[in-house]
Jmol script that loads the backbone (N, CA, C; Angstrom):
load data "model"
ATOM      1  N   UNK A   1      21.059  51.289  45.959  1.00  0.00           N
ATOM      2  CA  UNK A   1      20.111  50.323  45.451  1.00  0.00           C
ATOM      3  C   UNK A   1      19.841  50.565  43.964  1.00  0.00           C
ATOM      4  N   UNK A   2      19.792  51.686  43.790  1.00  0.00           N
ATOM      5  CA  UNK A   2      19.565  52.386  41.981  1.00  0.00           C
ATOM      6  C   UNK A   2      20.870  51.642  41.252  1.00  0.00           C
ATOM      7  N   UNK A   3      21.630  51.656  41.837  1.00  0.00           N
ATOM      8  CA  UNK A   3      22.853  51.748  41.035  1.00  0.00           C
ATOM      9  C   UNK A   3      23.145  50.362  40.654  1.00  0.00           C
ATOM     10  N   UNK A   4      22.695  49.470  41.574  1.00  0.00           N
ATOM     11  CA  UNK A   4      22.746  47.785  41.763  1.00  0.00           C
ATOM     12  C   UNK A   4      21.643  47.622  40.803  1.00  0.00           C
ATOM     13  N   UNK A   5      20.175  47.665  40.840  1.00  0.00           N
ATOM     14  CA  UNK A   5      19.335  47.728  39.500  1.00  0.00           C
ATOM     15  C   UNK A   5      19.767  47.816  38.389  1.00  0.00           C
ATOM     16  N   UNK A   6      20.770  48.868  38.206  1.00  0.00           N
ATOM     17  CA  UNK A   6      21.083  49.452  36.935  1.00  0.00           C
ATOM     18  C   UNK A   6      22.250  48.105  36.693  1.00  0.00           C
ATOM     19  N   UNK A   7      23.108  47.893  37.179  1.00  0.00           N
ATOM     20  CA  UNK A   7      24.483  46.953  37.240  1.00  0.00           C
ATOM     21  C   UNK A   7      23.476  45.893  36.873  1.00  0.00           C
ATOM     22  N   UNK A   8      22.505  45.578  37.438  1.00  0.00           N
ATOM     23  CA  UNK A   8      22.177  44.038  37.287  1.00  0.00           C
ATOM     24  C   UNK A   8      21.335  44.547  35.640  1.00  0.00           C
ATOM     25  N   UNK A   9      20.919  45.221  35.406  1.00  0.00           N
ATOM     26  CA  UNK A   9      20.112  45.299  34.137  1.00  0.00           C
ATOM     27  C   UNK A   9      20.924  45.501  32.755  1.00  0.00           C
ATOM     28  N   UNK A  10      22.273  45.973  33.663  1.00  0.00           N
ATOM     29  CA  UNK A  10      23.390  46.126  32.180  1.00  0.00           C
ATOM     30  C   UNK A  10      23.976  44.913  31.649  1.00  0.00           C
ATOM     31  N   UNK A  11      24.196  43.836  33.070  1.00  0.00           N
ATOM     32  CA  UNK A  11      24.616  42.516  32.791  1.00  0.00           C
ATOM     33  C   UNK A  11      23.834  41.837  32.316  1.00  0.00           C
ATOM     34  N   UNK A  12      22.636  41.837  32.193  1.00  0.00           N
ATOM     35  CA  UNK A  12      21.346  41.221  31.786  1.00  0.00           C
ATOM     36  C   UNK A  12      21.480  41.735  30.512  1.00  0.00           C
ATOM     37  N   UNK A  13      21.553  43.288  29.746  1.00  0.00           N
ATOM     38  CA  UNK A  13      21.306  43.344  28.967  1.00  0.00           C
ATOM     39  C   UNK A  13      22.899  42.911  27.740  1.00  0.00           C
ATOM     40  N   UNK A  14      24.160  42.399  28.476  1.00  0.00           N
ATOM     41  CA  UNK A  14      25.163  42.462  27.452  1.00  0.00           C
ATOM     42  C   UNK A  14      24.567  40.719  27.082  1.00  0.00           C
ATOM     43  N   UNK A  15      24.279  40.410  28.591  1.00  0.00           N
ATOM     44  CA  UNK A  15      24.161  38.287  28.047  1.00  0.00           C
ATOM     45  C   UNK A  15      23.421  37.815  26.628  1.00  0.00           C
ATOM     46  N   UNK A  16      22.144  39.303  26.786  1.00  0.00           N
ATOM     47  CA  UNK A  16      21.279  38.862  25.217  1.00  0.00           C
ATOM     48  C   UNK A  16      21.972  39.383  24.512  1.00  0.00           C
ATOM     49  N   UNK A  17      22.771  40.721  24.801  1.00  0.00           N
ATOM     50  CA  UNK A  17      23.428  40.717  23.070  1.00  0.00           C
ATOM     51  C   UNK A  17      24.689  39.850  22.617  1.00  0.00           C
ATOM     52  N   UNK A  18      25.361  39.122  23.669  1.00  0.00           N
ATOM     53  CA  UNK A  18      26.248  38.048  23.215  1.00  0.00           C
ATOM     54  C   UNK A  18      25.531  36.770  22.455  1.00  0.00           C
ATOM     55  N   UNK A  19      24.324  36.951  23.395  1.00  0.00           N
ATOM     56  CA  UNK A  19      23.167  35.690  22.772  1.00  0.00           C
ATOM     57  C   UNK A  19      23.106  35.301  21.413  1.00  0.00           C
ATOM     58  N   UNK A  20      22.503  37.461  20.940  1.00  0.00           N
ATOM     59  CA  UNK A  20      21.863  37.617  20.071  1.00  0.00           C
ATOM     60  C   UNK A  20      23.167  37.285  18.718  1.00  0.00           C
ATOM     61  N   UNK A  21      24.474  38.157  19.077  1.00  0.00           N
ATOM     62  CA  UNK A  21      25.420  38.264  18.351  1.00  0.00           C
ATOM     63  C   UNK A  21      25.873  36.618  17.742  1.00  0.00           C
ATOM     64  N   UNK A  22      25.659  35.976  18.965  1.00  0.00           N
ATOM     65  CA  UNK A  22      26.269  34.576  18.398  1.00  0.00           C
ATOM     66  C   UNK A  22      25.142  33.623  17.700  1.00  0.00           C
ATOM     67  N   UNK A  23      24.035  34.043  17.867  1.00  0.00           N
ATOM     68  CA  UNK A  23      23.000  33.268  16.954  1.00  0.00           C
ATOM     69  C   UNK A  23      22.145  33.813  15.981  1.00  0.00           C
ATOM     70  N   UNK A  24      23.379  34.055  14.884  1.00  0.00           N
ATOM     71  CA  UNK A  24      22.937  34.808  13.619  1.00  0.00           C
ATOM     72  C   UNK A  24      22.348  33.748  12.275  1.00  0.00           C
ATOM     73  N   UNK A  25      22.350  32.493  12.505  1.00  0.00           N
ATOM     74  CA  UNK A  25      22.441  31.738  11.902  1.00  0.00           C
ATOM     75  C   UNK A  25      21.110  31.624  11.055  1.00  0.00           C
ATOM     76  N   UNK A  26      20.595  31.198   9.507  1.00  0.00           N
ATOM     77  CA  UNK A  26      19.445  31.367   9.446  1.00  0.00           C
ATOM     78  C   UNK A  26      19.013  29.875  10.114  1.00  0.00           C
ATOM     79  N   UNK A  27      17.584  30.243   9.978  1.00  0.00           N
ATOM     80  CA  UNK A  27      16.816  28.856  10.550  1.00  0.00           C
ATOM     81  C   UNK A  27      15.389  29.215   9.205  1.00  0.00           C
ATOM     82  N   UNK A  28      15.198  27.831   9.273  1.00  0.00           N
ATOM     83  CA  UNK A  28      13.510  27.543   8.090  1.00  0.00           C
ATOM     84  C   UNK A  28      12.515  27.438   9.296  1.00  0.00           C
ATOM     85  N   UNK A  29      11.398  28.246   9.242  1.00  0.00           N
ATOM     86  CA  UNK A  29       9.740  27.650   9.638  1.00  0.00           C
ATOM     87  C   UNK A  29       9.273  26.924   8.540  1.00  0.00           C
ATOM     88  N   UNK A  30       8.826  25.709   8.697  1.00  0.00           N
ATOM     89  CA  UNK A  30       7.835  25.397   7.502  1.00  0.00           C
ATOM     90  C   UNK A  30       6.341  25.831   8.173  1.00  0.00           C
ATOM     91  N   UNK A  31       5.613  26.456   7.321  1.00  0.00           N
ATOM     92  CA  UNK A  31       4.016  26.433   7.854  1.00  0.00           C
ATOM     93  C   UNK A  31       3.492  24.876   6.735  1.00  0.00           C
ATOM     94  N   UNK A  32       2.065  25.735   6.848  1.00  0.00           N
ATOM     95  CA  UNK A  32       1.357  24.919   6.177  1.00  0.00           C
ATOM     96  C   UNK A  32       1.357  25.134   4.901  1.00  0.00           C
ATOM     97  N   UNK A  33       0.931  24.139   4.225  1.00  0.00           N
ATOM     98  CA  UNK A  33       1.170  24.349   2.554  1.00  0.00           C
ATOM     99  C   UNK A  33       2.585  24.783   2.049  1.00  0.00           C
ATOM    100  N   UNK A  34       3.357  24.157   2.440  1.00  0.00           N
ATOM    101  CA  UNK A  34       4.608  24.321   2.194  1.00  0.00           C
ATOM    102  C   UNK A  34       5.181  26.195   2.415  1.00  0.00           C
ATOM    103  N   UNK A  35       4.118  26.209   3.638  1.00  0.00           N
ATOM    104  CA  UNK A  35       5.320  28.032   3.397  1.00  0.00           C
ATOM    105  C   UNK A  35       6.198  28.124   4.134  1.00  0.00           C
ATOM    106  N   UNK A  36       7.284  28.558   3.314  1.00  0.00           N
ATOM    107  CA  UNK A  36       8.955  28.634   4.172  1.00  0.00           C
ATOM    108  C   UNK A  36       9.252  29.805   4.527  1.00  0.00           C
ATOM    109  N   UNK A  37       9.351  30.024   5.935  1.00  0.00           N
ATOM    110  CA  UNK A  37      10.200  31.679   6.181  1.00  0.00           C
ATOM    111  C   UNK A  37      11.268  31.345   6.910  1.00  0.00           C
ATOM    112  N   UNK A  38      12.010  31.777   6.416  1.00  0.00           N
ATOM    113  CA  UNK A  38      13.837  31.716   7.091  1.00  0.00           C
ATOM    114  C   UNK A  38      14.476  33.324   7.361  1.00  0.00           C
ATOM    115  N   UNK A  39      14.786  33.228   8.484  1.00  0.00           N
ATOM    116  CA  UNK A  39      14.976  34.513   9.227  1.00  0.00           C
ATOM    117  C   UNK A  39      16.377  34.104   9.909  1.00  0.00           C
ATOM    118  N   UNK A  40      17.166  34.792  10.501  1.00  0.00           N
ATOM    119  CA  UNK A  40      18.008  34.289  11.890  1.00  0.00           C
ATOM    120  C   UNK A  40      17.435  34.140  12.841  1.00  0.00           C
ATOM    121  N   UNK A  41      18.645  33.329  13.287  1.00  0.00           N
ATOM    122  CA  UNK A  41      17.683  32.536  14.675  1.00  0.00           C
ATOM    123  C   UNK A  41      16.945  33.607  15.732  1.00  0.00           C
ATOM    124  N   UNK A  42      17.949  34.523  16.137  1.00  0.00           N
ATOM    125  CA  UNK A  42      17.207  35.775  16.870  1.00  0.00           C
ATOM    126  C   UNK A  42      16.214  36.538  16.276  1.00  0.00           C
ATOM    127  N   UNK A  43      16.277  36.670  15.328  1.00  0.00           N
ATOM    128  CA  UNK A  43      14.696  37.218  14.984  1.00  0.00           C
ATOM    129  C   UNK A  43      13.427  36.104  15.222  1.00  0.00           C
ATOM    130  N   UNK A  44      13.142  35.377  15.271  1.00  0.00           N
ATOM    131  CA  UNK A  44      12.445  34.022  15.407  1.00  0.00           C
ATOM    132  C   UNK A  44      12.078  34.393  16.550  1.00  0.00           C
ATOM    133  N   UNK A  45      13.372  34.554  17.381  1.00  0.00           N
ATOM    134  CA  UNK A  45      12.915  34.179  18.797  1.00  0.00           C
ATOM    135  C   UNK A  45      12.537  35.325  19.296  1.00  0.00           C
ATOM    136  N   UNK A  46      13.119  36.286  18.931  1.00  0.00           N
ATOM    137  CA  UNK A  46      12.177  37.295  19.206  1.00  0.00           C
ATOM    138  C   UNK A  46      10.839  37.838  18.658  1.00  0.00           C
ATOM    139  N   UNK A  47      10.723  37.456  17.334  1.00  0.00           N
ATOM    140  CA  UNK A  47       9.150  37.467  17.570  1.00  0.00           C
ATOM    141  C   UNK A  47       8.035  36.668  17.957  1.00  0.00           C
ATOM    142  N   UNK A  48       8.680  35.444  18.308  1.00  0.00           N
ATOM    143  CA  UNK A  48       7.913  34.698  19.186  1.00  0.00           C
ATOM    144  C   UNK A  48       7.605  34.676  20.875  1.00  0.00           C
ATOM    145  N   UNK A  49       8.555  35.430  21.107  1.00  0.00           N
ATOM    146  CA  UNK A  49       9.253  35.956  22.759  1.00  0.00           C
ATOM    147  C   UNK A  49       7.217  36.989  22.612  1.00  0.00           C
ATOM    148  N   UNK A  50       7.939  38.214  21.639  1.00  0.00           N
ATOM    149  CA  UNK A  50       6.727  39.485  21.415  1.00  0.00           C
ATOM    150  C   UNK A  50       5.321  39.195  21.543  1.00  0.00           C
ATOM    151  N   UNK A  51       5.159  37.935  20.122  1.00  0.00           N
ATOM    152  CA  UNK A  51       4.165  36.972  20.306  1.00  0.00           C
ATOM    153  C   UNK A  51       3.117  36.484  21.652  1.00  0.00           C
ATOM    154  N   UNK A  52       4.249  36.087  22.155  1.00  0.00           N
ATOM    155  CA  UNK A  52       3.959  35.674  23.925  1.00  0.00           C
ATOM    156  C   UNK A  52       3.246  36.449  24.650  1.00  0.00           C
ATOM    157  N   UNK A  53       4.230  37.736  24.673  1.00  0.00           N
ATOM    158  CA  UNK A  53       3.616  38.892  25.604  1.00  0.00           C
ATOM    159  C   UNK A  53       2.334  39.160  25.478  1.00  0.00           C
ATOM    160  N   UNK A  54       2.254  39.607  23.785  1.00  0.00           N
ATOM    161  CA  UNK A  54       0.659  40.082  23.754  1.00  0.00           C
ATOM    162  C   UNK A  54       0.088  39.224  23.898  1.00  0.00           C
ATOM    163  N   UNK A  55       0.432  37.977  23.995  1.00  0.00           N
ATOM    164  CA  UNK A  55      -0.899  37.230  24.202  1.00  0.00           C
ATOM    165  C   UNK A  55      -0.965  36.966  25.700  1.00  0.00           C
ATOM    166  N   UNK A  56      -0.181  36.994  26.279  1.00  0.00           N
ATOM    167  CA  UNK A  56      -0.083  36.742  27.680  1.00  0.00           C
ATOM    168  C   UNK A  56      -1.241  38.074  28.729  1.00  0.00           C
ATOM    169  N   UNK A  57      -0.625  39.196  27.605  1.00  0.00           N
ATOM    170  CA  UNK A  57      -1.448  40.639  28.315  1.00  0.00           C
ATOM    171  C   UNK A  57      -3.006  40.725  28.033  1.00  0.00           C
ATOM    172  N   UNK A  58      -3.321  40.435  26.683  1.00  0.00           N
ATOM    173  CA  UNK A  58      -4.644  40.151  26.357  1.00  0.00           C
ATOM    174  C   UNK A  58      -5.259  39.396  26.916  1.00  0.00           C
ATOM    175  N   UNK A  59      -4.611  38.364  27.619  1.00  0.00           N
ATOM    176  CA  UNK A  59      -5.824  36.624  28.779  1.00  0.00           C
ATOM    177  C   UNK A  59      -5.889  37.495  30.127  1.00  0.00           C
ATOM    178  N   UNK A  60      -4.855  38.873  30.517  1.00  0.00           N
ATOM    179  CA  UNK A  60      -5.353  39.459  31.570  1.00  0.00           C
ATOM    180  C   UNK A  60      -5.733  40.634  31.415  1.00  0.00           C
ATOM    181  N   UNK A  61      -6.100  41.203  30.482  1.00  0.00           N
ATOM    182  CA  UNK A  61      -7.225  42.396  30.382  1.00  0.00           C
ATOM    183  C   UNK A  61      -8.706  42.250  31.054  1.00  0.00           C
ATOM    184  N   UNK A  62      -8.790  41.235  30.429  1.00  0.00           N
ATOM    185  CA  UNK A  62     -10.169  41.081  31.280  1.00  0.00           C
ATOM    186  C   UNK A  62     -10.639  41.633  32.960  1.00  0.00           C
ATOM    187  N   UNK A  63      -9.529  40.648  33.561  1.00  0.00           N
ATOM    188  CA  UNK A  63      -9.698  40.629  34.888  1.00  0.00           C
ATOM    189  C   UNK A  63      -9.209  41.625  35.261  1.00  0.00           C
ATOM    190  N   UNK A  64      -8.248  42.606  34.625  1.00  0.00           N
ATOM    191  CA  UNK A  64      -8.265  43.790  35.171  1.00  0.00           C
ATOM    192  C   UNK A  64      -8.983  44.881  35.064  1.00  0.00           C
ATOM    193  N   UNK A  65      -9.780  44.909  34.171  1.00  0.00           N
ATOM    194  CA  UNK A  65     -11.172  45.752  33.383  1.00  0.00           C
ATOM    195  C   UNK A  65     -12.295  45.185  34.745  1.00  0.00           C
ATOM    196  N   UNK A  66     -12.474  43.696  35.371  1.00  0.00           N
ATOM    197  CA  UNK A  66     -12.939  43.885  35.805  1.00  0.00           C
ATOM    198  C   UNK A  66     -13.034  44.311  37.506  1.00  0.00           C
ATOM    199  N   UNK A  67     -11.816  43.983  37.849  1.00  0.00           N
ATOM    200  CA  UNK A  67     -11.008  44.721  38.921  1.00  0.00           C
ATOM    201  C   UNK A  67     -11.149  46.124  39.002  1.00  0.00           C
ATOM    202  N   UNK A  68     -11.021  46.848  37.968  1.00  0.00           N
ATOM    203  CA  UNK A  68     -11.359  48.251  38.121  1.00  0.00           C
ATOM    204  C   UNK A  68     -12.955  48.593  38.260  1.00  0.00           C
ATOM    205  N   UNK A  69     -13.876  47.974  37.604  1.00  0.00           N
ATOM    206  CA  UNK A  69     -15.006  48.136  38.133  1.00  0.00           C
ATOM    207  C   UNK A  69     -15.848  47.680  38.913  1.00  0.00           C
ATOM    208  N   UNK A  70     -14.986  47.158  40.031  1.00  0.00           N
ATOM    209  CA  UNK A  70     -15.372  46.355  41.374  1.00  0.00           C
ATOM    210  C   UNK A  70     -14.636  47.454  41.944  1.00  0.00           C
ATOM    211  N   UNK A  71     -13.546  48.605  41.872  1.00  0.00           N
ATOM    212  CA  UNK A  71     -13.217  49.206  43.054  1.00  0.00           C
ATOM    213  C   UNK A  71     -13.772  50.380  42.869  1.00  0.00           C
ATOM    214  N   UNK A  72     -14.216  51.253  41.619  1.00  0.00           N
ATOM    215  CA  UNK A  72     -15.260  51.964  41.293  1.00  0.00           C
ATOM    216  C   UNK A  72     -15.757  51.889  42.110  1.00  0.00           C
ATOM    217  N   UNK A  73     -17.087  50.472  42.240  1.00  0.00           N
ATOM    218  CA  UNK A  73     -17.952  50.449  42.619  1.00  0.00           C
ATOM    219  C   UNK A  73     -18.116  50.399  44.568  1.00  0.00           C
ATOM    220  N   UNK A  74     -17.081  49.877  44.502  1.00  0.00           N
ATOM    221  CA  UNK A  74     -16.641  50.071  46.027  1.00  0.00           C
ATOM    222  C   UNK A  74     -16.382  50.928  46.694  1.00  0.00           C
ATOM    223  N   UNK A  75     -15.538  51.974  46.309  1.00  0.00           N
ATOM    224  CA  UNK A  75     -15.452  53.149  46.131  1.00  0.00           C
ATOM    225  C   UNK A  75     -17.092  54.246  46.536  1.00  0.00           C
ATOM    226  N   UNK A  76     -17.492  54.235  45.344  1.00  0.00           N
ATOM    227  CA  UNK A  76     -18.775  54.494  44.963  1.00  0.00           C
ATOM    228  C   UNK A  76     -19.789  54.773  46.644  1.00  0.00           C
ATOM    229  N   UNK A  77     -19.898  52.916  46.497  1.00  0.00           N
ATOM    230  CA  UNK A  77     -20.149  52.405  47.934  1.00  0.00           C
ATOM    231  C   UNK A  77     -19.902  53.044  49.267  1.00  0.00           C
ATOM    232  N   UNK A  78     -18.838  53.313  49.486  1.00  0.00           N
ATOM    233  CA  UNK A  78     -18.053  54.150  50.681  1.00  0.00           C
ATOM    234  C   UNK A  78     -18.230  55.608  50.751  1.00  0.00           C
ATOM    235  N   UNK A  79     -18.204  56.013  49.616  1.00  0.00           N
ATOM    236  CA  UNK A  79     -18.907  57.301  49.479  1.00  0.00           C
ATOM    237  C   UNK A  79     -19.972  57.799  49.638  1.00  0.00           C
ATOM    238  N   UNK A  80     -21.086  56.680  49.800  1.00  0.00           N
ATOM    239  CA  UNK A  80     -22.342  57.290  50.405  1.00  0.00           C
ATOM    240  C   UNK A  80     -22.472  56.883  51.581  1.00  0.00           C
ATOM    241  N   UNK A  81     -23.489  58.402  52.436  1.00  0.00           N
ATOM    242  CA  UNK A  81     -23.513  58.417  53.881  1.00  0.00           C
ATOM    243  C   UNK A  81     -24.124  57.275  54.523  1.00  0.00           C
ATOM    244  N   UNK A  82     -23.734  56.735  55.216  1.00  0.00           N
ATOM    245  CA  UNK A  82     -23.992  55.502  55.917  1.00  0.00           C
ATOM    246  C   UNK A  82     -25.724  55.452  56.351  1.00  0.00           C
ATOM    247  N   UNK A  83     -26.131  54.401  55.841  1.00  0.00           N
ATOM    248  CA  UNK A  83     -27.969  54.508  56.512  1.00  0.00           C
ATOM    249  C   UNK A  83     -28.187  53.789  57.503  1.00  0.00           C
ATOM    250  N   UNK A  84     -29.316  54.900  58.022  1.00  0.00           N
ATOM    251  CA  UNK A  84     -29.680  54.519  59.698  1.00  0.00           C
ATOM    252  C   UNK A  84     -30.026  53.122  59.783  1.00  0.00           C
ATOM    253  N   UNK A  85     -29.812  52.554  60.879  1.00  0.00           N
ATOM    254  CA  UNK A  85     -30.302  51.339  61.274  1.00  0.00           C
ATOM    255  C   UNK A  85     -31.359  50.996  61.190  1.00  0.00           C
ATOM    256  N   UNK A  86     -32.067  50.299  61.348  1.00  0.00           N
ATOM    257  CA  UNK A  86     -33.286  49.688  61.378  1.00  0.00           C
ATOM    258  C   UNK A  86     -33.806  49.199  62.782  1.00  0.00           C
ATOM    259  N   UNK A  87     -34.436  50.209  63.900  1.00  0.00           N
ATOM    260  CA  UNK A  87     -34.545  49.314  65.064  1.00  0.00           C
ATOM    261  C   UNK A  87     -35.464  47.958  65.386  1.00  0.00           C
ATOM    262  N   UNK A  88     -34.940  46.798  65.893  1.00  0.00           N
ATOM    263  CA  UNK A  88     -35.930  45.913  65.362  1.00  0.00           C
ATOM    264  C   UNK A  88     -36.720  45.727  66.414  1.00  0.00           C
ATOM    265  N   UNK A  89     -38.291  45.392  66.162  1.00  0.00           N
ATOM    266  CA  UNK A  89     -39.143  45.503  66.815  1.00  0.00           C
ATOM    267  C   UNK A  89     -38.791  44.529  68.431  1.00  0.00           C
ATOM    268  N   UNK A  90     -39.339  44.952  69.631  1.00  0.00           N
ATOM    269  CA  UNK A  90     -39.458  44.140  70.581  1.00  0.00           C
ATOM    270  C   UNK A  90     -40.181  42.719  70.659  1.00  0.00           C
ATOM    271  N   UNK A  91     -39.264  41.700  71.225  1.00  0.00           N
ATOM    272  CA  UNK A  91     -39.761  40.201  70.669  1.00  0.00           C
ATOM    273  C   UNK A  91     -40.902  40.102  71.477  1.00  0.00           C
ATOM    274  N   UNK A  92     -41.945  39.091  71.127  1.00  0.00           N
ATOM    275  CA  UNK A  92     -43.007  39.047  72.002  1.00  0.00           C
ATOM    276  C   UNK A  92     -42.982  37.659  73.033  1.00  0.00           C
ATOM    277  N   UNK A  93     -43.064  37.496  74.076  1.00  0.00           N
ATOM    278  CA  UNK A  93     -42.943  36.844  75.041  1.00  0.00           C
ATOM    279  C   UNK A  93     -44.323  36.191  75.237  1.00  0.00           C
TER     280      UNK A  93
END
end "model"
wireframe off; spacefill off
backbone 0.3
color backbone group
């Protein structure tokens, strides 16, 4: 199974560098106010790929910051000795 991971991650990794190799070409961003940055095409895309990530990881920090202090607290919870019942009074008839 290791070895199949590895096979599939080597073929994965030659496809981007044929990708990368064949799209050396420059390309223009225009921004605003006329600013021009021209890079090759693979650099572009990879820092927009990078771009992605962090922003993708930063919209789920949150919920995992707060995931961890919901199992803390749960945790927490379980750890103290269980309290006695409460017997409830006899109903009146």
């Amino acid at each position: 199974m290791t070895f199949l991971t590895w096979a599939l991650r080597f073929i994965i990794f030659l496809i981007l560098l044929v990708f990368a190799l064949r799209n050396t070409q420059p390309v223009s961003l225009r921004f605003i106010l006329d600013h021009v940055w021209e890079a090759p095409l693979v650099i572009v895309l990879l820092v927009f790929f990078a771009g992605g990530t962090i922003l993708g990881i930063l919209s789920v920090i949150g919920v995992i910051f707060r995931q961890r202090r919901e199992i803390s607290r749960l945790k927490r919870e379980a750890a103290k000795p269980p309290q006695p019942a409460v017997p409830e009074p006899p109903a009146l008839t």
